[in-house]
N, C-alpha and C positions, 0 to 999 in steps of 0.2 A: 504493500500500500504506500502510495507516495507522499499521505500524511502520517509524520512521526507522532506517535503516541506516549509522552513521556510514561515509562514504568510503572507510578505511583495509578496512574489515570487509568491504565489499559489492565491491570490486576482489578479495579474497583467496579469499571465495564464490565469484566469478566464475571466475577462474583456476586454482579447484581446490587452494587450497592450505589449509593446517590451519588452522581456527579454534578457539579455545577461550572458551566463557563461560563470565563471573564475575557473581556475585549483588551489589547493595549493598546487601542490609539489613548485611551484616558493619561495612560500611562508617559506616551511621548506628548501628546499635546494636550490632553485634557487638564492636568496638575502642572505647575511650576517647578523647574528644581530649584532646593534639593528635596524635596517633600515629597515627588513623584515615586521617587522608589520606597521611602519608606511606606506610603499608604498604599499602595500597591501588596507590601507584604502585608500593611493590615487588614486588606481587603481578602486575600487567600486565609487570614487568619479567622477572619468575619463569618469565611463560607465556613471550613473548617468548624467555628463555635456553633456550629447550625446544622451542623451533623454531619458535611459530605467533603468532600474531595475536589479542592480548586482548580481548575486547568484553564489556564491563563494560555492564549491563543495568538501569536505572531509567526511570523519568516521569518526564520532566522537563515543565514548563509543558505539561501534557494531553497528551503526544506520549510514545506508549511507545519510550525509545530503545535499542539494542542498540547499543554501542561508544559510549563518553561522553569529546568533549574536555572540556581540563584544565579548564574553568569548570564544566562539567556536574560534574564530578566533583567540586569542591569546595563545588559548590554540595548534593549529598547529604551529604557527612561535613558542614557545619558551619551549616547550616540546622535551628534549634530545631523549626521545622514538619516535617518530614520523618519520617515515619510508614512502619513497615513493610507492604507489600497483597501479598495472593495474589492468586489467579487471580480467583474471586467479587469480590475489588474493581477492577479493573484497568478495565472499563467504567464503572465510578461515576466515577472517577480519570480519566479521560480524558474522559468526559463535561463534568464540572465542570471540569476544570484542577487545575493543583495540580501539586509536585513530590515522588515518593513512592519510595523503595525498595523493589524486590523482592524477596521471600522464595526459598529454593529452588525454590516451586512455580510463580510467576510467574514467573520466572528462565528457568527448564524452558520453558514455555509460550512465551513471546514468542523465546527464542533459537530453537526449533524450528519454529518462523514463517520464520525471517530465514534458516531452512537450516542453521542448526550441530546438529554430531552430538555434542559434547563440552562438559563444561562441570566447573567443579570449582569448590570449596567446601568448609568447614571441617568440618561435622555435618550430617547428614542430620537431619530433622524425623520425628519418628514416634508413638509409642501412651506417652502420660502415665503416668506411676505408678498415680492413681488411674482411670482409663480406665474399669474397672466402674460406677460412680458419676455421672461426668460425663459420658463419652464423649468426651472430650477427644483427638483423635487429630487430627495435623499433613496438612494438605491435600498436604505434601510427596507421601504414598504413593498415595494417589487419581490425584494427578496425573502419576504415574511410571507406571502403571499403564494409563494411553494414550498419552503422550508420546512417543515416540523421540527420547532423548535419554541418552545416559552421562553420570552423574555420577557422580565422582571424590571423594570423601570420605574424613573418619577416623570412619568407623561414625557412631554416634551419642551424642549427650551423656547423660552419666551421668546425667542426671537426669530422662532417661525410663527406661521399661521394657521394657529389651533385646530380655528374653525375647518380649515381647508386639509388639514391631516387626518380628520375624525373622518373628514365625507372621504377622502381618499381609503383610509380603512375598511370603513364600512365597501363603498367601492370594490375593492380586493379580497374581500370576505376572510379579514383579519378580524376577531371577536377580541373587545377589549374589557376587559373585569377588573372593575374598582376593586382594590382589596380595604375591608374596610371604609369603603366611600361610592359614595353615589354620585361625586364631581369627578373628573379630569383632572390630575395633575399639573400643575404648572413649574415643573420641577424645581426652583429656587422658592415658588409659593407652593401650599398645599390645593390652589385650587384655581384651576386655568379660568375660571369662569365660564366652564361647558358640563352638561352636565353627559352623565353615562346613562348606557341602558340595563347593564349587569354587574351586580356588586358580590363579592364574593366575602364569606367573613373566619375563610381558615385554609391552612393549608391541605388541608384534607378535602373540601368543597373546591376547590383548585384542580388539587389529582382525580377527582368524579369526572369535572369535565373533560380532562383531556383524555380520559381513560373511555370515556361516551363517545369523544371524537374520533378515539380509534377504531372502536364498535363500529362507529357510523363511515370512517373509511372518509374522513371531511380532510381535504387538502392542506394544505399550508399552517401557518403558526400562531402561534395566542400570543395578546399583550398583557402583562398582570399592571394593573398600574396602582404604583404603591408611593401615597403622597410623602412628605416629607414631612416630621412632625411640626406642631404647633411650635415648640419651644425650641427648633432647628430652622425655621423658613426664615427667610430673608423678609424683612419691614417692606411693606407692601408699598406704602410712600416712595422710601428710597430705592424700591426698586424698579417702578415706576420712572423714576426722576433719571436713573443711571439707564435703563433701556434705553430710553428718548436720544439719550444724550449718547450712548454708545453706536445707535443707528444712526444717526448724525455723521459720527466722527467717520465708521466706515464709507458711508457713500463720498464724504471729503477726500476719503483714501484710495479711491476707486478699489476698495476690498469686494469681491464679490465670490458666489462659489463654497468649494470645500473651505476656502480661508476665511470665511464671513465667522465661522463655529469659536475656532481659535481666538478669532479676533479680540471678539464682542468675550469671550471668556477672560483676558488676558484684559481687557477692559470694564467689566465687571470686578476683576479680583484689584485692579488697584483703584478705583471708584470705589470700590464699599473696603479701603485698606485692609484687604484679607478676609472680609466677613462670609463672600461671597464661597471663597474657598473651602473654609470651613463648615458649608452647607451644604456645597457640595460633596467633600470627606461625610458626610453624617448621611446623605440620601445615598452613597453607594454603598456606605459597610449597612446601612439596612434594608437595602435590595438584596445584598449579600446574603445575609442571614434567612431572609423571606424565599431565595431561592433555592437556601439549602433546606429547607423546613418543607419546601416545594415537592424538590427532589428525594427527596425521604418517603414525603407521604407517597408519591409515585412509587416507588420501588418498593413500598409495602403490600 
């Protein structure tokens, strides 16, 4: 098989027991250094307290890997070369060599290779603001849309266009299930201001439907959307006041594309001096945990 399976990951497949994957673009571009590697470990450490087996998902030198020892891993957070690839790059990237971080969509793709049913991650990828115009929309939903794979998210970043992600979903007949909530995520908020049609309130209610899904022989992938707590979200004011002003600053910069993500994050984190950061750190170690709890019930 031309994806490597670290050790730890393909014993745990083997034996039936929970896996959960994690993406590394968070890791190259999502987080700051030097913070990137260590929450990175805390996030393997996250899934781990939640009962399952991390496997953390890049290219390393031409070899798409699923679960990355500690060199692998440090070699994505703090390698200046390290670029994020979707799915459409991941042949290029393997072909030529190179070490590259995966997107949600890639992420999706090679973990549902390797046999994982779960995977979690900070924000979903979805339909741009200007979307009329450009047609700017994240290969995340295409590729949820044949995958069988759950992820485990806080909705999506405010700096797409909710509205236009939800009708896309529904579209592609991706089912999204509030955990604990009957709003939509606004991943920095707990609540995009959309609301849901399916709320789910455990992990075991979770493992029913994808377990009905497979019964039923239903396509593609489920979205869990798991908000951010009350005493973790970003002040609704000031994050208001920093979106405005971060969408601003990009179109000044002609930033457009996969780099609008980075951008607007890296303008977030020093607009809210680190606050934003630290919300982010708190909604992915508890998607983590949510998708090891996931992953368990499934495998029981």
């Amino acid at each position: 098989m031309l994806v490597q399976i670290h050790p730890e990951v393909s014993a745990a497949l083997a034996d039936g027991r929970p896996v959960v994957a994690l993406e590394s673009t968070i890791i190259s571009h999502g987080l700051p250094r030097p913070d990137n590697l260590r929450v990175a470990r805390e996030i393997e450490d996250s899934v781990r307290s939640g009962g399952a087996v991390p496997a953390t998902v890049a290219v390393v030198d031409g070899v798409p890997r699923v679960g990355l020892d500690d060199a692998a891993l440090a070699s994505v957070a703090n390698d200046d070369d390290v670029v994020k690839v979707s799915v459409r790059d991941v042949g290029v990237v393997v072909a030529r060599g190179g070490t590259r971080a995966t997107t949600v969509a890639a992420t999706s793709h090679l973990a549902s290779l390797a046999g994982i049913r779960v995977f979690a991650t900070g924000g979903l990828g979805g339909v741009h603001r200007d979307a009329r115009d450009t047609w700017d929309e994240s290969a995340d939903l295409t590729t949820l849309s044949t995958t069988p794979i759950t992820v485990v998210c806080a909705g999506v970043k405010s700096i797409l266009d909710v509205a236009a992600t939800l009708e896309r979903l529904e579209t592609l007949n991706i089912p999204v299930l509030g955990y604990r909530t009957d709003r939509f995520p606004g991943f920095y908020l707990a609540d995009s201001g959309h609301g849901l049609d399916w709320r789910v309130d455990s992990p075991a209610e979770i493992a029913a439907v994808l377990r009905a899904r497979d019964d039923l022989s239903c396509r593609g992938g489920v979205v869990v959307a798991n908000p951010v707590t009350a005493d973790d979200e970003l002040d609704r004011a000031l994050h208001d006041d920093v979106l405005a002003a971060g969408l601003t600053a990009a179109r000044a910069s002609g930033v457009h594309g996969k780099d609008v993500t980075p951008f607007l994050l890296d303008f977030f984190h020093g607009a809210t001096q680190g606050r934003s950061l630290e919300v982010n750190v708190a909604l992915v170690r508890s998607n983590a945990v949510l998708a090891a709890q996931i992953a368990a019930a499934l495998a029981s």
